[in-house]
MIKEMAR-549932 format. One record per residue (C-alpha): chain; x, z, y. Coordinates in Angstrom, 1 decimal. Example, Ala and Ser with C-alpha at 12.3 -4.5 7.8 and 13.67 -1.06 7.14 Angstrom:
// MIKEMAR-549932
<r unit="A" xx="12.3" zz="7.8" yy="-4.5"/>
<r unit="A" xx="13.7" zz="7.1" yy="-1.1"/>
END
This chain:
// MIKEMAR-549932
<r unit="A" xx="3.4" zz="51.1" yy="-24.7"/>
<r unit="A" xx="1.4" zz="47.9" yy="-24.2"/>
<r unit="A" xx="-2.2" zz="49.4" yy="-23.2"/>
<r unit="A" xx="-5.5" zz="46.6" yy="-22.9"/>
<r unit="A" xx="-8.3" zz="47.5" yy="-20.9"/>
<r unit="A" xx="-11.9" zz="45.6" yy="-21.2"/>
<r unit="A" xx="-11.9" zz="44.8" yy="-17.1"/>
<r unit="A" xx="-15.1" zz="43.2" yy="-17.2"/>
<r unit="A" xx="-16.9" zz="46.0" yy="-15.7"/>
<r unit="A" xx="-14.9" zz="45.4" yy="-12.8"/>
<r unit="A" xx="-15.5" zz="41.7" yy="-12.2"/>
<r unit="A" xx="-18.9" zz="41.8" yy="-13.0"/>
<r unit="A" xx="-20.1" zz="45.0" yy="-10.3"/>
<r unit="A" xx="-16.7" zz="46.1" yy="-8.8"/>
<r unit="A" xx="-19.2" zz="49.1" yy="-7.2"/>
<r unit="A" xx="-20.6" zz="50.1" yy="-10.1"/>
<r unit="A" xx="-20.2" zz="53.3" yy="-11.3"/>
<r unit="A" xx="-19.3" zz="52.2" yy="-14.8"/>
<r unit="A" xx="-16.5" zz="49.5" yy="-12.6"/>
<r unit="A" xx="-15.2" zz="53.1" yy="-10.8"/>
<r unit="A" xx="-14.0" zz="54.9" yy="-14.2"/>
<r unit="A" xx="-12.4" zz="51.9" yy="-15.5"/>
<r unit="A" xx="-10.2" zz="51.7" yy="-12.1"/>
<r unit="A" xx="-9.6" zz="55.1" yy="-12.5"/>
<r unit="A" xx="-8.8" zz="54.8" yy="-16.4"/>
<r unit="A" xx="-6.9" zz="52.2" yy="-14.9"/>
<r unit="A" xx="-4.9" zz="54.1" yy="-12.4"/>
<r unit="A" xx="-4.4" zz="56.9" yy="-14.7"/>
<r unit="A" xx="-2.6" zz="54.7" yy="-17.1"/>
<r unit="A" xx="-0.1" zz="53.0" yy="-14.5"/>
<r unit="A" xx="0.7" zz="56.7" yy="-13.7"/>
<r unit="A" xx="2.3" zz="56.9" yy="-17.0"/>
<r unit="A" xx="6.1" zz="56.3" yy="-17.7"/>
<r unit="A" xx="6.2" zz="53.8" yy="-20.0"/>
<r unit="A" xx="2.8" zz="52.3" yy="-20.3"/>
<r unit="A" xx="2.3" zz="48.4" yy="-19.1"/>
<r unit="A" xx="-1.7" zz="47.9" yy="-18.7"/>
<r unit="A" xx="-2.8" zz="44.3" yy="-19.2"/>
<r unit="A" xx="-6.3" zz="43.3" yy="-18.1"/>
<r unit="A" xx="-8.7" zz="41.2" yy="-20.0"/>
<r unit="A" xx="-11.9" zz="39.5" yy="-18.3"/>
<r unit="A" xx="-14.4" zz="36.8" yy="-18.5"/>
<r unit="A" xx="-14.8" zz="35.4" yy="-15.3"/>
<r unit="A" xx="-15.6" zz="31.6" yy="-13.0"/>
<r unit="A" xx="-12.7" zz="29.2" yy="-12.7"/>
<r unit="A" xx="-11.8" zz="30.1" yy="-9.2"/>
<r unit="A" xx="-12.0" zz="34.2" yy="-9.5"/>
<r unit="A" xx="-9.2" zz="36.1" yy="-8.4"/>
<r unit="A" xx="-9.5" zz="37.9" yy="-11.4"/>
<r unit="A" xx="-7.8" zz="35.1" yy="-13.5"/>
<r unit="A" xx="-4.3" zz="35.9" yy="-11.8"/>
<r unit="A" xx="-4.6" zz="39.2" yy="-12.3"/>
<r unit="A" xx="-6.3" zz="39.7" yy="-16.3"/>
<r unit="A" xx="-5.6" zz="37.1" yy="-19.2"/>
<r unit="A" xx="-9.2" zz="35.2" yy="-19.5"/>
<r unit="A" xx="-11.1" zz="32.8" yy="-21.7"/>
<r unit="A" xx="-9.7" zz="29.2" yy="-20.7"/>
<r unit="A" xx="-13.9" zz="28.5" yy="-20.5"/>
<r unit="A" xx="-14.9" zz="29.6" yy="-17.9"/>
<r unit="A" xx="-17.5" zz="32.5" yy="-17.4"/>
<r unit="A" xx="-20.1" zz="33.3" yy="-14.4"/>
<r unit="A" xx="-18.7" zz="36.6" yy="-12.8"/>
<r unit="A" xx="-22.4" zz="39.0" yy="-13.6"/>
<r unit="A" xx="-22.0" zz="37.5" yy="-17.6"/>
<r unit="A" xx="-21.1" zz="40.7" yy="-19.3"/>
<r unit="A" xx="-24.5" zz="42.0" yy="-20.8"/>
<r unit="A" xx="-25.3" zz="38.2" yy="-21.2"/>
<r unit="A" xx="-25.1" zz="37.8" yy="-25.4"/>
<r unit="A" xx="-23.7" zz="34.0" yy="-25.4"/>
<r unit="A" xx="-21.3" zz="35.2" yy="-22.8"/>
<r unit="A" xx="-20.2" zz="38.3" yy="-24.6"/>
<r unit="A" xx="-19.9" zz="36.3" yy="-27.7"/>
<r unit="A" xx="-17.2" zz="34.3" yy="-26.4"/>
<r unit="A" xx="-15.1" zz="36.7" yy="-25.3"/>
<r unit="A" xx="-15.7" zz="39.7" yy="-28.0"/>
<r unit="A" xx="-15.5" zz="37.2" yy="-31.1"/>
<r unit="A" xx="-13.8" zz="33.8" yy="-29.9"/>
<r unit="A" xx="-11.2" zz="35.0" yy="-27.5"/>
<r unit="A" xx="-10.3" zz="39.0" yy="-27.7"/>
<r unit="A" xx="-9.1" zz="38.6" yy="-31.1"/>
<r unit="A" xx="-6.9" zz="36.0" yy="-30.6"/>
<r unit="A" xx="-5.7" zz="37.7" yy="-27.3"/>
<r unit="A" xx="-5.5" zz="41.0" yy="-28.3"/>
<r unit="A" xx="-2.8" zz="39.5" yy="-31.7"/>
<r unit="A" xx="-1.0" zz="37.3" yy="-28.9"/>
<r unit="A" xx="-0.1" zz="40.3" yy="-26.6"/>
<r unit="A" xx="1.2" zz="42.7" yy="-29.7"/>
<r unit="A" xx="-1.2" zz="45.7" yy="-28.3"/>
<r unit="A" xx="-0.4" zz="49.1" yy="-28.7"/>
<r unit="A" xx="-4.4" zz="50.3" yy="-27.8"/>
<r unit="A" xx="-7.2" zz="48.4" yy="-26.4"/>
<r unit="A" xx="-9.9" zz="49.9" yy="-24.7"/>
<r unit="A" xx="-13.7" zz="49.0" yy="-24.6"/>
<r unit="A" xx="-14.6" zz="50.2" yy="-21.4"/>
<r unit="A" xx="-18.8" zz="49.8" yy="-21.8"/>
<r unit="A" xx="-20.2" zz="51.4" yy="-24.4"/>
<r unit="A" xx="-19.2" zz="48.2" yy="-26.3"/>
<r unit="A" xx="-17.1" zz="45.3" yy="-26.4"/>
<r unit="A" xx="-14.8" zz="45.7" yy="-29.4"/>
<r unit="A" xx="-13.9" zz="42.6" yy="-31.5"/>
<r unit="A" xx="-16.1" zz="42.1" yy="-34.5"/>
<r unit="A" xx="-13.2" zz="42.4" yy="-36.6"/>
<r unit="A" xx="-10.5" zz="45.5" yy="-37.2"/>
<r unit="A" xx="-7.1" zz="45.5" yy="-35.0"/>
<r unit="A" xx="-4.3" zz="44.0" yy="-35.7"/>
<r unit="A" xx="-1.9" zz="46.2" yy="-37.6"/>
<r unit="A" xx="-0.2" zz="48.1" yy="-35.5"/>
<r unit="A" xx="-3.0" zz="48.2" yy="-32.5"/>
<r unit="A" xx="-5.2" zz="51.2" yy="-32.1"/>
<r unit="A" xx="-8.9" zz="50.6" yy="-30.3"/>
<r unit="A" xx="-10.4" zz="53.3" yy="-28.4"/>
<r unit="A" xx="-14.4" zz="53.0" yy="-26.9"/>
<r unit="A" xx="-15.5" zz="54.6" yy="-23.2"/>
<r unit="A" xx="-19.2" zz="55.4" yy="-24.3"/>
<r unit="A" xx="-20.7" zz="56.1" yy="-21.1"/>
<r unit="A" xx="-24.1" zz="56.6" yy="-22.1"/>
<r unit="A" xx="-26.6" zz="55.5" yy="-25.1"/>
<r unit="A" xx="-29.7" zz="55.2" yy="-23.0"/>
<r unit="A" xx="-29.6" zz="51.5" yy="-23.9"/>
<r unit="A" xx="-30.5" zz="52.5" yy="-27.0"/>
<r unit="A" xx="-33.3" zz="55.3" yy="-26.3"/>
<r unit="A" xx="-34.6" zz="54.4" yy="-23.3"/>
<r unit="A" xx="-36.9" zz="51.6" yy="-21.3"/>
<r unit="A" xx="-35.3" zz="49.7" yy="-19.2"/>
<r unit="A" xx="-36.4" zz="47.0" yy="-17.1"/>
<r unit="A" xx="-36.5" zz="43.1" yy="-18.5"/>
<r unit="A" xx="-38.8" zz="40.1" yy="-18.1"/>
<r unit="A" xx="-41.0" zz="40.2" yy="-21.2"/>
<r unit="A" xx="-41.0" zz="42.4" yy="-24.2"/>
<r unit="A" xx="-39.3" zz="39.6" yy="-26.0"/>
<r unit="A" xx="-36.5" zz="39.9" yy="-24.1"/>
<r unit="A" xx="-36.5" zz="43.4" yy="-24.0"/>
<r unit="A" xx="-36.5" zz="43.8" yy="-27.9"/>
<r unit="A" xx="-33.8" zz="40.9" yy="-28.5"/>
<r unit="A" xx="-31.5" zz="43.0" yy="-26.0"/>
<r unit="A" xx="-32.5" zz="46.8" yy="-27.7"/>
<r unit="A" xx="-31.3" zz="44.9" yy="-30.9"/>
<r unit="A" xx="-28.2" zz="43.0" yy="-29.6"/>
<r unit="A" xx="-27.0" zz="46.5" yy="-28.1"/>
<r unit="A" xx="-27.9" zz="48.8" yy="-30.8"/>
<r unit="A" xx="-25.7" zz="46.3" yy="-32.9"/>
<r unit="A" xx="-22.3" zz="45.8" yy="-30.4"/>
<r unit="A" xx="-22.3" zz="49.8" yy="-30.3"/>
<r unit="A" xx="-22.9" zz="50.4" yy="-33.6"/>
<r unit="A" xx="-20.0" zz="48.1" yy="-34.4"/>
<r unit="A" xx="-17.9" zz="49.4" yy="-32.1"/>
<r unit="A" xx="-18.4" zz="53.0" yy="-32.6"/>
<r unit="A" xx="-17.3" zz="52.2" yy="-36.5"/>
<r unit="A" xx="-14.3" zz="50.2" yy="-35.3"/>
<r unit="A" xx="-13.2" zz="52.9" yy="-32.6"/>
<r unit="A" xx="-9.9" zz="55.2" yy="-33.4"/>
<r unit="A" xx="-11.5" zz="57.2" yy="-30.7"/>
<r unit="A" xx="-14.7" zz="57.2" yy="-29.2"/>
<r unit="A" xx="-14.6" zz="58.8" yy="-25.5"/>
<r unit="A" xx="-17.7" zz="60.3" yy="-24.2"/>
<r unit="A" xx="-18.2" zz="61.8" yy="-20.3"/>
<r unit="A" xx="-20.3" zz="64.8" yy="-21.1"/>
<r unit="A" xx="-21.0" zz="67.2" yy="-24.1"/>
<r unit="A" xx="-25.0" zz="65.7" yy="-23.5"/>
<r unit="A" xx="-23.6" zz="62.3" yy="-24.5"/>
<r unit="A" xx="-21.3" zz="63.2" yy="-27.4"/>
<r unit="A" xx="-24.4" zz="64.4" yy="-28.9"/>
<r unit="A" xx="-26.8" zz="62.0" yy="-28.6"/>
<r unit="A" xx="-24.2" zz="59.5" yy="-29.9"/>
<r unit="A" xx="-23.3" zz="61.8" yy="-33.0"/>
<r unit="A" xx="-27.1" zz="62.1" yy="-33.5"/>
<r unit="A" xx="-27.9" zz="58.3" yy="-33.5"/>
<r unit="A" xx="-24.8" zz="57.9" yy="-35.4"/>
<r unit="A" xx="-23.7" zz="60.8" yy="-37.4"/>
<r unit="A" xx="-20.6" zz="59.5" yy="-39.2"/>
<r unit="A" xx="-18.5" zz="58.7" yy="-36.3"/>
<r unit="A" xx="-19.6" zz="62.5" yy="-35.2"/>
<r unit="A" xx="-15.4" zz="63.0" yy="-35.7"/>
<r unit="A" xx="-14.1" zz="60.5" yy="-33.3"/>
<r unit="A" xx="-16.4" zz="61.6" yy="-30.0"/>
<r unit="A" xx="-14.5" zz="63.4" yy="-27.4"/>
<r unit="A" xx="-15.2" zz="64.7" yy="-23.9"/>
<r unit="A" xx="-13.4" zz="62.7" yy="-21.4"/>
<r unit="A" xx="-15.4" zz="63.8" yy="-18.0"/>
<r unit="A" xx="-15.4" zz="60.8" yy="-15.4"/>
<r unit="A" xx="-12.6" zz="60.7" yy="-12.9"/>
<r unit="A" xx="-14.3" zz="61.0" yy="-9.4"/>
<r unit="A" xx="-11.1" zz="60.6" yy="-6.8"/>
<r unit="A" xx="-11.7" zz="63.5" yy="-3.8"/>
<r unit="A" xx="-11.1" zz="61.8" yy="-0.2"/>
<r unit="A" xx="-12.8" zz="63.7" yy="2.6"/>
<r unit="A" xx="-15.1" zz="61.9" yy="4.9"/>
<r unit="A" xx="-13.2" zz="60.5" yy="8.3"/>
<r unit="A" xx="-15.1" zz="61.9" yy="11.0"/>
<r unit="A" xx="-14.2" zz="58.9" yy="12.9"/>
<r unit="A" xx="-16.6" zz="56.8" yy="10.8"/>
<r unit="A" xx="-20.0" zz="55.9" yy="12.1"/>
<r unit="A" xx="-23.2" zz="56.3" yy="9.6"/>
<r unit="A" xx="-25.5" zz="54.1" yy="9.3"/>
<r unit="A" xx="-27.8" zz="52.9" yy="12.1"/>
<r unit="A" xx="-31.4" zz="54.6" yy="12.0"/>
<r unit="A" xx="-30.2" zz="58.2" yy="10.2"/>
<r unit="A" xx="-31.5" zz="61.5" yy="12.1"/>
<r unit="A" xx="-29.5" zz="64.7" yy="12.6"/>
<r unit="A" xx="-31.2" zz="66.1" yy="9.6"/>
<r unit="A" xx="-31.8" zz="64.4" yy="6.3"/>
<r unit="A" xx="-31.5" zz="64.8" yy="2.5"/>
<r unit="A" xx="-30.1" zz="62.3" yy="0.8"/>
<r unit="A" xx="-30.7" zz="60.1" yy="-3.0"/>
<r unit="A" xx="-28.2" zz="57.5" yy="-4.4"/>
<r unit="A" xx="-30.0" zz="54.7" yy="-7.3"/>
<r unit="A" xx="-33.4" zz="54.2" yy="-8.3"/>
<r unit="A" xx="-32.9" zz="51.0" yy="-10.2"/>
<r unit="A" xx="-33.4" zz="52.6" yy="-13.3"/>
<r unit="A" xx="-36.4" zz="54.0" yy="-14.8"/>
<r unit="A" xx="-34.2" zz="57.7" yy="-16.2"/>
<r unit="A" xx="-33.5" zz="57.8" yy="-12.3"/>
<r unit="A" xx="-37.2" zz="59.0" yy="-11.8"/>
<r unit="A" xx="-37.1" zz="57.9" yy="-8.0"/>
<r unit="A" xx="-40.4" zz="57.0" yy="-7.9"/>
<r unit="A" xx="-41.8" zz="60.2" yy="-9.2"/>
<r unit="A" xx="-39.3" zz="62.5" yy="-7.0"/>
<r unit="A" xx="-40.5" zz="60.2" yy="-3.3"/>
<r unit="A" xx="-43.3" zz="60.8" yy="-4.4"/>
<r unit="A" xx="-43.4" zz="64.5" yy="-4.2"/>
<r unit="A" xx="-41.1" zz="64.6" yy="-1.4"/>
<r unit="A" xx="-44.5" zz="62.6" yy="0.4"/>
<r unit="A" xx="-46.9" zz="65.0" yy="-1.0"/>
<r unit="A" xx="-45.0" zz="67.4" yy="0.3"/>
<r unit="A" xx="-43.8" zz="66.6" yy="3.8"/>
<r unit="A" xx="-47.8" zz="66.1" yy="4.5"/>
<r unit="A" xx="-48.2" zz="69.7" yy="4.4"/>
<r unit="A" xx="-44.6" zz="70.6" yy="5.6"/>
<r unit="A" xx="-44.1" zz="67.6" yy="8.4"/>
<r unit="A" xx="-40.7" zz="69.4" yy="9.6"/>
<r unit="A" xx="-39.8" zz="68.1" yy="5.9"/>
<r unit="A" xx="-36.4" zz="66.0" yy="6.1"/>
<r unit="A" xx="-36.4" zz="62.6" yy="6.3"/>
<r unit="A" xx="-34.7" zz="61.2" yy="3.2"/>
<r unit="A" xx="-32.0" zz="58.3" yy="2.9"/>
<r unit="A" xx="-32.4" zz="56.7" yy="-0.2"/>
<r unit="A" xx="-29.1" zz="54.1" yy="-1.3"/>
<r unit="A" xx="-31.1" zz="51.7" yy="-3.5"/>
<r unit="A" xx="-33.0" zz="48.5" yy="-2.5"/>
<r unit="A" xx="-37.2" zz="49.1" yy="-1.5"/>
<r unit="A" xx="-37.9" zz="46.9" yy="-4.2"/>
<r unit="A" xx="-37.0" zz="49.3" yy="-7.0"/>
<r unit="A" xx="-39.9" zz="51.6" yy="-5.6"/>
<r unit="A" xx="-43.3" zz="50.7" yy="-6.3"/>
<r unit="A" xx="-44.7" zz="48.7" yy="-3.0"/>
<r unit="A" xx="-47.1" zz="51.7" yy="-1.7"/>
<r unit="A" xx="-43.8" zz="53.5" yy="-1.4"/>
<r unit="A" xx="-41.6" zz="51.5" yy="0.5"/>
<r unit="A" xx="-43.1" zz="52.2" yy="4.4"/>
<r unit="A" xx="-43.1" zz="55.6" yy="4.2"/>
<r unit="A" xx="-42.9" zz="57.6" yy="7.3"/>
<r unit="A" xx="-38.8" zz="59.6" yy="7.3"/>
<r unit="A" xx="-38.0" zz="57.4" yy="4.5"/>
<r unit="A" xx="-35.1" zz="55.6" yy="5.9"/>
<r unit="A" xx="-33.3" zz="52.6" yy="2.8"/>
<r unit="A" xx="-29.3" zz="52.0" yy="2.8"/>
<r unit="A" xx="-27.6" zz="49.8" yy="0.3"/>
<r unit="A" xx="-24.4" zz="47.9" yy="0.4"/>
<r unit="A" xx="-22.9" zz="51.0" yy="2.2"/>
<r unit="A" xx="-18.6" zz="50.7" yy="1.8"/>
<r unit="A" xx="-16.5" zz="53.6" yy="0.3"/>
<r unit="A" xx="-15.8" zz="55.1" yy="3.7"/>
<r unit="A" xx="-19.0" zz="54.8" yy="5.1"/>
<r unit="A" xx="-20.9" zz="56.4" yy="1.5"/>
<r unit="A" xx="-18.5" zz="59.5" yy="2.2"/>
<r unit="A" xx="-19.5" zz="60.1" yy="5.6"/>
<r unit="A" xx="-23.4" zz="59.8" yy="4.5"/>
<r unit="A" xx="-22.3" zz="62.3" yy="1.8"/>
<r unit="A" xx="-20.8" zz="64.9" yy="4.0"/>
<r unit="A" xx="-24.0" zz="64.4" yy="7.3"/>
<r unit="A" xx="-26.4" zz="65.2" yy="5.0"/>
<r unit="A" xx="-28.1" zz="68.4" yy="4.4"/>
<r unit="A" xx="-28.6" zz="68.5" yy="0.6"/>
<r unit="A" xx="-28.1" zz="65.5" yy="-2.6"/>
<r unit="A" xx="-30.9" zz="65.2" yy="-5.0"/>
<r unit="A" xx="-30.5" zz="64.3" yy="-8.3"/>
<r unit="A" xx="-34.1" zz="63.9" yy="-9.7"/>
<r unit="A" xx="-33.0" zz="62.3" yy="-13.2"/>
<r unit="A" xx="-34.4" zz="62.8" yy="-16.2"/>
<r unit="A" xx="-31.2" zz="61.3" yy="-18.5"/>
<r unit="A" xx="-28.2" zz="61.0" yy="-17.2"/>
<r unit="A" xx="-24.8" zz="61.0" yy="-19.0"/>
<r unit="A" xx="-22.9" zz="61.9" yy="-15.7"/>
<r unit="A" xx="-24.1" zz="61.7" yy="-12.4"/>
<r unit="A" xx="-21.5" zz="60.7" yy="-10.3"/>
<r unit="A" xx="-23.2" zz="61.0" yy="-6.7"/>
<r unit="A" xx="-23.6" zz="65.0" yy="-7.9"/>
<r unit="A" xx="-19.7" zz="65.2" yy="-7.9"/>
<r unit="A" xx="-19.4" zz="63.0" yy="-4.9"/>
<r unit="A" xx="-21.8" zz="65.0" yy="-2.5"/>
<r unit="A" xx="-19.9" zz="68.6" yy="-3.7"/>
<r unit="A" xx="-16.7" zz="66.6" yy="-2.8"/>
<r unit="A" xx="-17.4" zz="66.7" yy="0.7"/>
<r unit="A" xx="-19.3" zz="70.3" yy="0.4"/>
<r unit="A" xx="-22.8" zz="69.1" yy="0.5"/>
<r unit="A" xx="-25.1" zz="71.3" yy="-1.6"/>
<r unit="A" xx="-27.0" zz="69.7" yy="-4.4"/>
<r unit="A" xx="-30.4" zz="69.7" yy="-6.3"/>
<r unit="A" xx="-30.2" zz="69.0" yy="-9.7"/>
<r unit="A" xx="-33.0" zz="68.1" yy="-12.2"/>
<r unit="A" xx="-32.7" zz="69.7" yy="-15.6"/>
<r unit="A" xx="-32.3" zz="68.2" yy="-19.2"/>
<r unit="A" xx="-29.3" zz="66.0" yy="-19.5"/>
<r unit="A" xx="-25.5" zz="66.0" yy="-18.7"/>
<r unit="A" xx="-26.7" zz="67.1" yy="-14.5"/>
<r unit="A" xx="-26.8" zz="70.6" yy="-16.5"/>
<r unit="A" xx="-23.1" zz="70.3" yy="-17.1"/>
<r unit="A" xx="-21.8" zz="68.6" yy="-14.2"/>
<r unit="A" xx="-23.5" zz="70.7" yy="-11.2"/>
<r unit="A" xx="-22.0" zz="74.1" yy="-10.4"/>
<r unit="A" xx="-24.0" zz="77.2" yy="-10.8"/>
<r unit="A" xx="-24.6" zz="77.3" yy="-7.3"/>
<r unit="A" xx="-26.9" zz="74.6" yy="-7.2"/>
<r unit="A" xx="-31.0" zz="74.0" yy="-6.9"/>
<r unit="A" xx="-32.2" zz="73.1" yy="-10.1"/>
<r unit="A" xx="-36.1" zz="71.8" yy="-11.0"/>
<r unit="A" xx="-37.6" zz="70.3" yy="-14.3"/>
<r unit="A" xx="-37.9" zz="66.8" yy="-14.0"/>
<r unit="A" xx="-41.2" zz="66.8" yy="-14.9"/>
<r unit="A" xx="-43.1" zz="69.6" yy="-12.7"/>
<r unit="A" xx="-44.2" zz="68.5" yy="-9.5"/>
<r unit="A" xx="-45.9" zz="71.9" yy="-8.2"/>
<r unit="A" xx="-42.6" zz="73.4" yy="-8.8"/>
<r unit="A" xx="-40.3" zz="70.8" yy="-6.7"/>
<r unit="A" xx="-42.5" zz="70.4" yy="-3.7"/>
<r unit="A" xx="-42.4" zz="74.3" yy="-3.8"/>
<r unit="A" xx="-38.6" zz="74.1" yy="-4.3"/>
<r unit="A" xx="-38.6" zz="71.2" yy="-1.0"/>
<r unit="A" xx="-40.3" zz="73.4" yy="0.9"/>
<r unit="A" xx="-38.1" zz="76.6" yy="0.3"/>
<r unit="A" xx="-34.9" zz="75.0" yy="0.5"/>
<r unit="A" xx="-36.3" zz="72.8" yy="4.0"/>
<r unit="A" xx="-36.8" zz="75.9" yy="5.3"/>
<r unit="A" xx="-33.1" zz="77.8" yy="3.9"/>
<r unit="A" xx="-31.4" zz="74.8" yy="5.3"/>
<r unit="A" xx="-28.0" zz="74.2" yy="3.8"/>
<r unit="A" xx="-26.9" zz="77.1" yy="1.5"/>
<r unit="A" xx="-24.1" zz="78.0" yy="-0.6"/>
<r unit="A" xx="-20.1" zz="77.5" yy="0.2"/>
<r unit="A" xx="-19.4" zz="74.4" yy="1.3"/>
<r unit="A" xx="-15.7" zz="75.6" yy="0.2"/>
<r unit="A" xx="-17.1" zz="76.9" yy="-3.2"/>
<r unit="A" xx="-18.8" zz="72.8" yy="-3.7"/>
<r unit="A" xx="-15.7" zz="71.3" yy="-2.9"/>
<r unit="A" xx="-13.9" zz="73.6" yy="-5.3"/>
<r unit="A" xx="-16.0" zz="72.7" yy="-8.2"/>
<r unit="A" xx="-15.3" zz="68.8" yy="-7.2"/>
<r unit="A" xx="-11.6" zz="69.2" yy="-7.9"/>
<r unit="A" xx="-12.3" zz="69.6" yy="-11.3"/>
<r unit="A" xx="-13.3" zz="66.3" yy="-12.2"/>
<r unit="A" xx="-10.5" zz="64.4" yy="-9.2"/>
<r unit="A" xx="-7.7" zz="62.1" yy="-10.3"/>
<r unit="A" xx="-5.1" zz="64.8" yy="-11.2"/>
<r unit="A" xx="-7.8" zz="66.5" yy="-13.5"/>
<r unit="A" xx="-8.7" zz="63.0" yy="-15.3"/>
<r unit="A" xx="-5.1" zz="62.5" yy="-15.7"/>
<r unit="A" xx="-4.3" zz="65.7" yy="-17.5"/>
<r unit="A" xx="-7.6" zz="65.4" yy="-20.0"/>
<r unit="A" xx="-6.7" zz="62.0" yy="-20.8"/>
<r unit="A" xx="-2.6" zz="62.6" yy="-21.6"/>
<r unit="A" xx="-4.0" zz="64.2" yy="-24.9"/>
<r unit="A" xx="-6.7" zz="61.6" yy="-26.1"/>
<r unit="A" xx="-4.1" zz="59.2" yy="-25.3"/>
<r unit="A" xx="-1.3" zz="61.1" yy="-27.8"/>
<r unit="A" xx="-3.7" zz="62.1" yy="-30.0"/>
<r unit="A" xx="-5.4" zz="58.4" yy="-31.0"/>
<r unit="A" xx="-2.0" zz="56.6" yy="-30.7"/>
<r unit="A" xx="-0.3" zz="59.6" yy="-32.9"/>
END
């Protein structure tokens, strides 16, 4: 079986967390008998990528894959012609677009990752308005294309299979739950964290996004480590410049960014307790990653953090302020809680060998 998979993701922001599930979509296929996965990309003349992933002969810059010229050149001038060439068996779209403009080739079955439909029903950041509107357009289009053209339609919650079959109702029958694969390694205790972290801190991963709500939750943690100053610190992965300025100095507040796998795993397991303060989210990712190494969690309500957390965890609306500084304050002074054994457990579900097994039957059932 002759399996194509969209690897843009993974040229354009290999650390992404959008990049990680098509690795491990990618991994999962190799692991089955039979199956041959060929790569397809848009990337720069000299990318390594181009020995690795058939490729537009014009080349593409590497961070082109939301760009519209650049996805028109690949999705309508080259992946038809590719997909044909290769005699395909399936082709995956690996985010929340991408299919060709046309239907497969007879004989080829497509298949769509929807991660998420925020870009659809959310703000987002983007120079002008202008620019914002061409871009709502331009995606509500590509998904609504590919959603019609999908055999299958892959979703990594219940929360996002229904907003998808709300904004588009008729393709309600091809939505399925595929959870995202988040590989378990535990955290070498031979690895150094970053310079500058105390013996205590909480911990927060992405704030580039508005649905992340970063600014909102620092805020509180501020307002309330004023009146509780034994408060801890908290190590936020993100760049300062996705807070608003008056946030960026504050006193415990300690940034990391471009932190490598084993290092990320080690900051996971050091510290005392993940929050999650989003207000959308279609997985959460750091959630499962922090339980992987048996940190406890906090988890704001309202999206797919409500599936994806275990019922052990802190949970606070993402919109009450009294209620998390009172929540800080009462968990600052618990310290760490639950079973470290129990958080690791619930991680497990969602690991490689779990992936593998939900995807066998999507697999079966789209190529049936």
């Amino acid at each position: 079986m002759r399996v194509g998979l969209d690897y843009r993701p993974v040229t354009a922001a290999p650390w992404s967390g959008i990049a990680r599930q098509v690795l491990a979509l990618e991994a999962a296929l190799l692991q089955r008998p039979g199956v041959e996965v060929l790569r397809f990309t848009a990337c720069p003349a000299d990318h390594p990528h181009r020995r690795l992933a058939e490729c537009p002969a014009r080349p593409s810059p590497a961070d082109g894959l939301h760009r519209p010229r650049e996805r028109f050149h690949f999705e309508v001038r080259f992946l038809p012609r590719a997909i044909r060439a290769q005699r395909l068996d399936l082709y995956i779209a690996t985010a929340n677009t991408g299919l060709p403009p046309c239907g497969a080739p007879a004989g080829t079955r497509y298949a769509l990752l929807l991660h998420d439909v925020f870009q659809l029903t959310l703000d987002n950041y983007h120079a002008s308005l202008a620019r914002a509107l061409a871009y709502r357009l331009i995606d509500w289009a590509g998904t609504a294309r590919s959603l019609r053209l999908a055999d299958a339609v892959w979703t990594p919650s219940r929360y996002t299979a229904q907003a998808a079959a709300k904004l588009f109702p008729r393709q309600r029958a091809k939505l399925a739950v595929l959870p995202n694969a988040v590989p378990w390694r535990p955290a070498d205790p031979a690895t150094p964290l970053p310079a500058g972290l105390p013996a205590r801190y909480w911990l927060a991963v992405g704030a580039r996004e508005p649905r992340k709500n970063m600014p909102w939750f620092v805020e509180q943690w501020r307002q309330a480590r004023e009146r509780q100053p034994d408060l801890p610190a908290l190590a936020l992965v993100a760049r300062p410049q996705e807070l608003p300025a008056e946030l960026r100095r504050l006193d415990g507040l300690i940034w990391l960014k471009e932190l490598d796998d084993a290092t990320l795993r080690a900051v996971y397991a050091a510290a005392e307790r993940l929050w999650q303060p989003s207000y959308a989210e279609g997985f959460g990712l750091p959630v499962i990653e922090a339980l992987a190494q048996g940190t406890p969690v906090a988890v704001a309500t309202g999206s797919a953090l409500d599936e994806i957390a275990p019922p052990q965890a802190a949970r606070f609306a993402p919109d009450d302020a009294g209620a998390l500084q009172a929540l800080m304050s009462k968990l600052a002074e618990a310290g760490p809680d639950g079973s470290a054994t129990a958080n690791r457990a619930w991680a497990r579900e969602y690991d490689m060998q779990a992936y593998a097994a939900r995807l066998g039957p999507l697999l079966d059932g789209v190529l049936a």
